[in-house]
Backbone as CSV, one residue per row, in Angstrom:
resi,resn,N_x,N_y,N_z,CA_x,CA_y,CA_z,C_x,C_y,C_z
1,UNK,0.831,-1.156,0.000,0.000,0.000,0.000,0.894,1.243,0.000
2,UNK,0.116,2.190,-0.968,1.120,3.519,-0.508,1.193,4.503,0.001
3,UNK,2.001,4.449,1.115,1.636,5.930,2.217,1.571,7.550,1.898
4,UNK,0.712,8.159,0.828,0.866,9.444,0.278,-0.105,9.975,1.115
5,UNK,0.427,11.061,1.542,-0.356,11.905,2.697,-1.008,13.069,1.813
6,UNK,-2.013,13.440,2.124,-2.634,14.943,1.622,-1.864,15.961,0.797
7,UNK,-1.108,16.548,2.049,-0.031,17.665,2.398,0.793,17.735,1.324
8,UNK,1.252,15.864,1.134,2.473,15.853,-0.051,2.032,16.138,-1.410
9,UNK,0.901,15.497,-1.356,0.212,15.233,-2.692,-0.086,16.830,-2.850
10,UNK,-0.271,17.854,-2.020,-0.973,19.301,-2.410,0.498,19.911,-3.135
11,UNK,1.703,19.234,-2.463,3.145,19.935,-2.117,3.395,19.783,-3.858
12,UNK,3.329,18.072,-4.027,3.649,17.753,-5.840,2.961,18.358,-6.598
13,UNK,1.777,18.752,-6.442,0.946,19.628,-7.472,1.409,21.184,-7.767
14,UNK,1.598,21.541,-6.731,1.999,22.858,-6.503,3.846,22.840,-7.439
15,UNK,3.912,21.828,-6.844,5.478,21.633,-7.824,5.489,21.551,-9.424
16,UNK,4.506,20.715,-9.214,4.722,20.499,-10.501,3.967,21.626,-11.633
17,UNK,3.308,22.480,-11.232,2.177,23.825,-11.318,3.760,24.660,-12.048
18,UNK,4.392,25.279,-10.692,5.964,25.893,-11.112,6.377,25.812,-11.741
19,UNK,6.964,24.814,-12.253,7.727,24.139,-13.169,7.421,24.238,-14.376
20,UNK,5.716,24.067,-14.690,5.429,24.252,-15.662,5.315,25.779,-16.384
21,UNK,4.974,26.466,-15.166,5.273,27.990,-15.558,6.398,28.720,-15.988
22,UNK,7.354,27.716,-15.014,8.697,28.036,-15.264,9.335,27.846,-16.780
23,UNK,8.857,26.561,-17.097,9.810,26.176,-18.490,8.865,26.977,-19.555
24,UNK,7.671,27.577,-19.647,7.272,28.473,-20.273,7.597,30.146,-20.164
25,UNK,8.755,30.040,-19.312,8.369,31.644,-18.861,8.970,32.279,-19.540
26,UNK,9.202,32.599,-20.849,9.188,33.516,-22.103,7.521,33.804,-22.494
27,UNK,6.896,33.081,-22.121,5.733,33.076,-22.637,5.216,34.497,-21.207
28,UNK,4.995,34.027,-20.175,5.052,34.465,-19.052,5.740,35.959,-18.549
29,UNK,6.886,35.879,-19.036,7.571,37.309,-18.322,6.838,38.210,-20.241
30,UNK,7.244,37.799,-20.854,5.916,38.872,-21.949,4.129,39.415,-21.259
31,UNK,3.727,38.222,-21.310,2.493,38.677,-20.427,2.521,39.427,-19.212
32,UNK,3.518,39.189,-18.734,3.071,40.205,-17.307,4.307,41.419,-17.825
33,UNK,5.024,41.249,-18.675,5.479,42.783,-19.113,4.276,43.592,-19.656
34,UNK,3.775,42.839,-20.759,2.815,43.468,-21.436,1.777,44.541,-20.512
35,UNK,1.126,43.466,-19.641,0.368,44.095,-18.934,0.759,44.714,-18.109
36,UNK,1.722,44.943,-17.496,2.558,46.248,-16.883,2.599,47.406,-17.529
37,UNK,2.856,47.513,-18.703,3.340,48.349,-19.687,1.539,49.114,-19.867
38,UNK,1.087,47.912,-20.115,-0.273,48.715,-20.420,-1.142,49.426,-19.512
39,UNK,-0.945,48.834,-18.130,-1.425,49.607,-16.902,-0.659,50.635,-16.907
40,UNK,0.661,51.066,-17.223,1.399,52.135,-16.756,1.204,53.198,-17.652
41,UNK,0.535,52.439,-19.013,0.933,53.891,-20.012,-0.834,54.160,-19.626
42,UNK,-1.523,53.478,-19.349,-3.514,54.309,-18.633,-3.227,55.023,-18.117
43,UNK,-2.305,54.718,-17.085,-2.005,55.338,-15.493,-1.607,56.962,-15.955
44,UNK,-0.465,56.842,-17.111,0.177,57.954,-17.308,-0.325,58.556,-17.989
45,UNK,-1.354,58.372,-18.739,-2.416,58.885,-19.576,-3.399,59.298,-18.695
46,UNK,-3.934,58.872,-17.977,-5.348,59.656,-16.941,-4.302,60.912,-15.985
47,UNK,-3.504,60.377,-15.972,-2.322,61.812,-14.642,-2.442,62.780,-15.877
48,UNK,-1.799,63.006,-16.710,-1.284,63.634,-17.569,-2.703,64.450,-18.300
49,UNK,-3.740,64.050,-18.849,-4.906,64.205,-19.126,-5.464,65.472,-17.644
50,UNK,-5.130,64.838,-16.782,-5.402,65.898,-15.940,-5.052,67.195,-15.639
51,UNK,-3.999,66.588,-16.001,-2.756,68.080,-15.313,-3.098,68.697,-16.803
52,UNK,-3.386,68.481,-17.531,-3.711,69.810,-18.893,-4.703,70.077,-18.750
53,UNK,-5.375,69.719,-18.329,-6.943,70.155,-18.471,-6.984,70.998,-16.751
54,UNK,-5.996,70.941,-15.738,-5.977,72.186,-15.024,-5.330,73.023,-15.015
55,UNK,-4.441,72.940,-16.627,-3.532,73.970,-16.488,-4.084,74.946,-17.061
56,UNK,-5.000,74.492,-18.694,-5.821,75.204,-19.736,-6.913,75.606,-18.321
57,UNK,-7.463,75.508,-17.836,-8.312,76.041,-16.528,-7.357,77.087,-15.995
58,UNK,-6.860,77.007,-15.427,-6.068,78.228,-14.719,-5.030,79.352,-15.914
59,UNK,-5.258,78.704,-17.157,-4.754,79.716,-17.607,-6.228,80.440,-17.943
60,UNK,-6.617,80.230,-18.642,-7.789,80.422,-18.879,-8.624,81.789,-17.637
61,UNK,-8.820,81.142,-16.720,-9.094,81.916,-15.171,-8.505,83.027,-15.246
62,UNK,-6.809,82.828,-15.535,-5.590,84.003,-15.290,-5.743,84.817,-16.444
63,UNK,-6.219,84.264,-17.435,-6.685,85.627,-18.590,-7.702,86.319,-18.420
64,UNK,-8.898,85.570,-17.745,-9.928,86.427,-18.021,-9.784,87.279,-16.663
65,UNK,-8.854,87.156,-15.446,-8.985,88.108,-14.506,-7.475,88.676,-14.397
66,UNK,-6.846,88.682,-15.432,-5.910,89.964,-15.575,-5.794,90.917,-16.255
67,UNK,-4.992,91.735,-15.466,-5.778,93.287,-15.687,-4.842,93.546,-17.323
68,UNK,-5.523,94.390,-18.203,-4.547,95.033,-19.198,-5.002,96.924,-19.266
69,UNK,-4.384,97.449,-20.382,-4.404,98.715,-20.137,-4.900,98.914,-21.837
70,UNK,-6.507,99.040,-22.095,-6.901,99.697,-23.577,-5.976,100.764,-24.181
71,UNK,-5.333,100.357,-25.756,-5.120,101.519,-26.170,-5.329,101.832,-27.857
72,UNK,-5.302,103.346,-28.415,-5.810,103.590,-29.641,-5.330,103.038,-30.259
73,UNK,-5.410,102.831,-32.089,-4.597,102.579,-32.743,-2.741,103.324,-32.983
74,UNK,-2.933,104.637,-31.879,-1.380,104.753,-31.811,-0.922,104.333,-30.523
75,UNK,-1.276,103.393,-29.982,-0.808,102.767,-29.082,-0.672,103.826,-27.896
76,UNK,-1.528,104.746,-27.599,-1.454,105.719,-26.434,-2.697,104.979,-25.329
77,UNK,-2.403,104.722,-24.207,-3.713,104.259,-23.323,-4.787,105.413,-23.375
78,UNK,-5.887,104.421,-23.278,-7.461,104.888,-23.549,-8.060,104.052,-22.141
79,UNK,-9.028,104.857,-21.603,-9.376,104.625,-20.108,-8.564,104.138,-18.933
80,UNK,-9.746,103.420,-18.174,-8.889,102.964,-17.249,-8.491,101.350,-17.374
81,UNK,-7.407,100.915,-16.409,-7.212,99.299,-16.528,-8.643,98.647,-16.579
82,UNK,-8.311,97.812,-16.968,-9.721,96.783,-17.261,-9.249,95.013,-17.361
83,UNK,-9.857,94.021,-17.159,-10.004,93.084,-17.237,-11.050,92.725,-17.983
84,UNK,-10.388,91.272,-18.983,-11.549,90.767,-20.283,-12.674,90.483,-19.290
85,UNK,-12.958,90.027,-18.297,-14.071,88.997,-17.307,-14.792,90.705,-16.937
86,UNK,-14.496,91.959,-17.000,-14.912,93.274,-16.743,-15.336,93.602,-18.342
87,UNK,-14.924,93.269,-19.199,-15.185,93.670,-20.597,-16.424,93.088,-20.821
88,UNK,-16.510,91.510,-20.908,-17.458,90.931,-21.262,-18.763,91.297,-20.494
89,UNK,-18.687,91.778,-19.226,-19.763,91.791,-18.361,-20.244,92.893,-18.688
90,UNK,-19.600,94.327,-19.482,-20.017,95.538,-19.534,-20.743,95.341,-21.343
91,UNK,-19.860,94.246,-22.042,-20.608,94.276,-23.317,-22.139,93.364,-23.278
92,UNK,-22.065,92.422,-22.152,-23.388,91.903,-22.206,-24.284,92.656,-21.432
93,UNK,-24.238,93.479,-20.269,-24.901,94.331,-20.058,-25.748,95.739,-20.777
94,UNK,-24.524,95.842,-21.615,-24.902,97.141,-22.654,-25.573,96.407,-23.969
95,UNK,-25.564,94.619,-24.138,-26.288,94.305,-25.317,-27.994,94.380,-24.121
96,UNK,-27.891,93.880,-23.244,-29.556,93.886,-23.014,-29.852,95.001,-22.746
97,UNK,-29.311,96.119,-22.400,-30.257,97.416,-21.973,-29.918,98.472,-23.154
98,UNK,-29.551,98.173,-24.580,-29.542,99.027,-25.588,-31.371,98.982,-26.425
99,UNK,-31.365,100.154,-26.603,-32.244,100.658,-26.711,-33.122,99.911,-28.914
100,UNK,-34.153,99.315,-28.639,-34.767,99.081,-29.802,-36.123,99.460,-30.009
101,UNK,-36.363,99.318,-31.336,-37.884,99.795,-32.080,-38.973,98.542,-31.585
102,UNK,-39.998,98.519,-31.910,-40.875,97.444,-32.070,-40.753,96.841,-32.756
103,UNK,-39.503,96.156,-33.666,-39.583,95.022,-34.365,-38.599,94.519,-33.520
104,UNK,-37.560,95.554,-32.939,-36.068,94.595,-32.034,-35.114,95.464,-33.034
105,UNK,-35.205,95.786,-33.322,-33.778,97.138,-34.062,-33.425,97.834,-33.454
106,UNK,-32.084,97.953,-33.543,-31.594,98.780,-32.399,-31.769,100.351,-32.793
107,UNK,-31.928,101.344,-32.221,-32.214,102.926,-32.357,-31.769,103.518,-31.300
108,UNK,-31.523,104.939,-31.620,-31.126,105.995,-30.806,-31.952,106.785,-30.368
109,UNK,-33.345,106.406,-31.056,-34.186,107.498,-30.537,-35.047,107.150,-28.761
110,UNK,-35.506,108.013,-28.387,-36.077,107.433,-27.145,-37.750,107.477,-27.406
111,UNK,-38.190,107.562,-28.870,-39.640,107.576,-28.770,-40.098,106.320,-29.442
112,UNK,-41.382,105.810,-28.699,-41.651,103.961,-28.716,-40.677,103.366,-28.470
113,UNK,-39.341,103.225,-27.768,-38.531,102.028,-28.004,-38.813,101.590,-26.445
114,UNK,-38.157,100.269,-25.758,-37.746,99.696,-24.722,-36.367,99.035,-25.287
115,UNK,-36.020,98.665,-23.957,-34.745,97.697,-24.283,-34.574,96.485,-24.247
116,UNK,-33.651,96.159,-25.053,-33.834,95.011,-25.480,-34.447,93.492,-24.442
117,UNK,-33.624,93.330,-23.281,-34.034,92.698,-22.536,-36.080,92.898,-22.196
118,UNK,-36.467,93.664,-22.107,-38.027,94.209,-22.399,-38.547,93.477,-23.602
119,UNK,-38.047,93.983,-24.407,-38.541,93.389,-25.886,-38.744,92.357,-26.204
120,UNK,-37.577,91.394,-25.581,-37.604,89.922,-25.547,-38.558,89.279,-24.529
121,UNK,-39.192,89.654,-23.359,-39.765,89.589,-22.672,-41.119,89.761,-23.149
122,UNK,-41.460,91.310,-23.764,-42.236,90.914,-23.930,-42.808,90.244,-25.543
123,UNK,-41.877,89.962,-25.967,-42.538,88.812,-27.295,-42.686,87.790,-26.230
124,UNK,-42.209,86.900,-25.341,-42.364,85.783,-24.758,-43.807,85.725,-24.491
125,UNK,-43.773,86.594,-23.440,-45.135,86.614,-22.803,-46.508,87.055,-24.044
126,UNK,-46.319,87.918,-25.141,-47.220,87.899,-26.293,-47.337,86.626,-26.554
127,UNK,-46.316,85.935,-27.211,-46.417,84.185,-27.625,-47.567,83.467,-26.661
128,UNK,-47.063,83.399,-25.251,-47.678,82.296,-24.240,-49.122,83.118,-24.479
129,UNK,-49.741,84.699,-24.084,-50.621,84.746,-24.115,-51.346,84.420,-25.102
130,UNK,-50.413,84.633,-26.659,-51.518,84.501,-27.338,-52.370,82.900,-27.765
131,UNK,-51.139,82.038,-27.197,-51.465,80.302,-27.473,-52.436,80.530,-26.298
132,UNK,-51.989,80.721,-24.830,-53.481,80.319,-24.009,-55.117,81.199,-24.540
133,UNK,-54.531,82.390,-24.896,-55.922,82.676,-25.971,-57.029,82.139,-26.699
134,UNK,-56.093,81.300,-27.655,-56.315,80.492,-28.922,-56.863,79.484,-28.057
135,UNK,-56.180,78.661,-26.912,-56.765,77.786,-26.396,-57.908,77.746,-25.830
136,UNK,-58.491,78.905,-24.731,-59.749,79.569,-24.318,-60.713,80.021,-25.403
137,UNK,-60.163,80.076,-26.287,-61.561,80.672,-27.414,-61.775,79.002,-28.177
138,UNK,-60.653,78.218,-28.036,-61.242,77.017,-28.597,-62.293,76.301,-27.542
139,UNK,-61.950,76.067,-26.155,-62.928,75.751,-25.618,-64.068,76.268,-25.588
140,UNK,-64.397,77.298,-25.234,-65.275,78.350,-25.182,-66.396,77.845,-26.593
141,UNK,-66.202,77.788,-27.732,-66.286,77.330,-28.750,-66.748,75.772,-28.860
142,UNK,-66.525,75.145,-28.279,-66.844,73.759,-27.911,-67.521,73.656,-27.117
143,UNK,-67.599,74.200,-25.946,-68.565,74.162,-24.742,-70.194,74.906,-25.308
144,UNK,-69.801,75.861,-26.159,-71.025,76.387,-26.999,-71.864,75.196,-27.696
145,UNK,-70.625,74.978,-28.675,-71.611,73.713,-29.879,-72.258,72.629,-28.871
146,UNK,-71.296,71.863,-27.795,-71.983,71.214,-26.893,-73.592,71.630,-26.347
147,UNK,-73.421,72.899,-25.656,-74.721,73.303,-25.162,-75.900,73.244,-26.498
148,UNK,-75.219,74.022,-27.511,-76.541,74.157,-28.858,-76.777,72.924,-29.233
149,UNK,-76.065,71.372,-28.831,-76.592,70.148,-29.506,-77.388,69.587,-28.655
150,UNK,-77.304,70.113,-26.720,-78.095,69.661,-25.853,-79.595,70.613,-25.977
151,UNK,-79.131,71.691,-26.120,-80.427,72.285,-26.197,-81.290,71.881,-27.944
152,UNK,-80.945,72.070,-28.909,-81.582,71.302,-29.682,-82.403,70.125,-29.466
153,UNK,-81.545,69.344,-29.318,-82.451,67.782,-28.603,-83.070,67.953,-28.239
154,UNK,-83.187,68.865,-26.881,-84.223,69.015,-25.737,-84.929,69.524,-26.496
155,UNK,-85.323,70.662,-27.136,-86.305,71.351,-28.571,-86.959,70.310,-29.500
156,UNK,-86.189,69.107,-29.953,-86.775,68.605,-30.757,-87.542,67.196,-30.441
157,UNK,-87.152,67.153,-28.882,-87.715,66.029,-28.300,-89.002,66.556,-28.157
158,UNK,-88.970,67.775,-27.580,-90.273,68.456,-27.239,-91.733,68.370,-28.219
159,UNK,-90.902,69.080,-29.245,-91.797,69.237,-30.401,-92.399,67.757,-30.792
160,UNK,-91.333,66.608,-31.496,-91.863,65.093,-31.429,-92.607,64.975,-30.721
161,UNK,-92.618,64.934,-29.410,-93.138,64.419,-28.180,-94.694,65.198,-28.304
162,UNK,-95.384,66.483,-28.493,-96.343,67.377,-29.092,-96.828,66.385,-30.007
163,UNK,-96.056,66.630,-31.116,-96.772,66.300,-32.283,-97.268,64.964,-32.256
164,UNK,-96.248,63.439,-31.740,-96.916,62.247,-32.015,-96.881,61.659,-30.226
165,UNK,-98.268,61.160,-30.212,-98.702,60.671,-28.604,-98.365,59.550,-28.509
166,UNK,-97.317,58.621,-29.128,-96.835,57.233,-28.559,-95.540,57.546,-28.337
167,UNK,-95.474,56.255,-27.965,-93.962,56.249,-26.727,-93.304,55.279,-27.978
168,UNK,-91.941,55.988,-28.131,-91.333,55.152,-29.345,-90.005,54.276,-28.308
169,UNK,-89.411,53.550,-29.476,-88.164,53.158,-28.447,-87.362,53.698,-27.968
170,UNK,-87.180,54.722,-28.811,-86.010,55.979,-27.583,-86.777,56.502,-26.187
171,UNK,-87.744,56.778,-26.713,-88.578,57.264,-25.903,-88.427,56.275,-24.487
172,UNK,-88.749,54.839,-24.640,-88.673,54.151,-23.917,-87.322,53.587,-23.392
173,UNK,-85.976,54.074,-24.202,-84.835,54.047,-23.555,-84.180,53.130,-24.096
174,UNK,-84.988,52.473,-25.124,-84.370,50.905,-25.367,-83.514,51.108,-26.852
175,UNK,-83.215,52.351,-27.530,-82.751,52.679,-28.490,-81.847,53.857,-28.091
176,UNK,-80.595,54.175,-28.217,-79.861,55.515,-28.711,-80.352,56.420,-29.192
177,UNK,-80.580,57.412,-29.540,-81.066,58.608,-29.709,-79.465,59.010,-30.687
178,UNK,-79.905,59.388,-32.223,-78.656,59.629,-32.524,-77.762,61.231,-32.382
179,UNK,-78.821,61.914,-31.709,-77.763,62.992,-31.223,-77.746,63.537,-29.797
């Protein structure tokens, strides 16, 4: 009989597992280079990806809040220092409160106009009122024809009902009535 214990038998497997890795390991030290290589160049790709995208951010930031000094075409300064993030805020301010006609054209005059921000406002609110309008005069309109087809009926039941003294099947409920 042969005395092979557990332990040994786990010990030869495990040996013999090695070995086999071993006499392949060209095969082996490629694969785990490979995949080294490829984790490292993600790795260095997501770092790197970052750091530009906070550098274009802070440059970015550092332009629009540093100061420069306007000047003419002969290069003599015109006002005071200014910042682009101060520029932009004074050109979008001066686009909504410049002055337009009733179509939205811009003008100099101050008779009929509002400004622009107004103008746009109120076309909005013209639009919405005039769809809930349209919508109220359509009901309104429907709730009418409704009433004139109930009151008809009721008129012409009447009159039938006058003119002939039997009880027909509508009459008696056992038929639809076609209006």
């Amino acid at each position: 009989m042969l005395n092979i214990s557990e332990d040994d038998l786990k010990k030869a497997i495990i040996e013999k597992a090695t070995d086999e890795l071993l006499r392949d390991s060209d095969d082996l030290s490629a694969i785990v280079s490979s995949g080294v290589e490829q984790r490292l160049n993600k790795m260095f790709s997501e770092r790197l990806n970052a750091q530009i995208n906070a550098s274009i951010d802070a440059a970015i930031t550092a332009g629009f809040s540093a100061e420069y000094q306007p000047v003419n075409s002969f290069g003599q300064p015109v006002g005071e220092k200014t910042t682009l993030a101060a520029q932009l805020e004074r050109r979008v301010k001066d686009y909504w409160q410049q002055k337009v006609d009733r179509n939205g054209a811009p003008t100099n005059s101050d008779y009929n106009t509002v400004t622009r921000a107004d103008f746009l406002m109120m076309q909005i609110c013209a639009k919405d009122f005039t769809e809930k309008l349209k919508q109220d005069a359509l009901n309104v309109t429907g709730a009418l024809k409704d009433g004139l087809r109930n009151q008809l009926a009721a008129q012409m039941d009447s009159m039938l009902n006058e003119l002939f003294h039997v009880k027909s099947l509508q009459d008696q409920g056992k038929v639809n009535k076609p209006y």
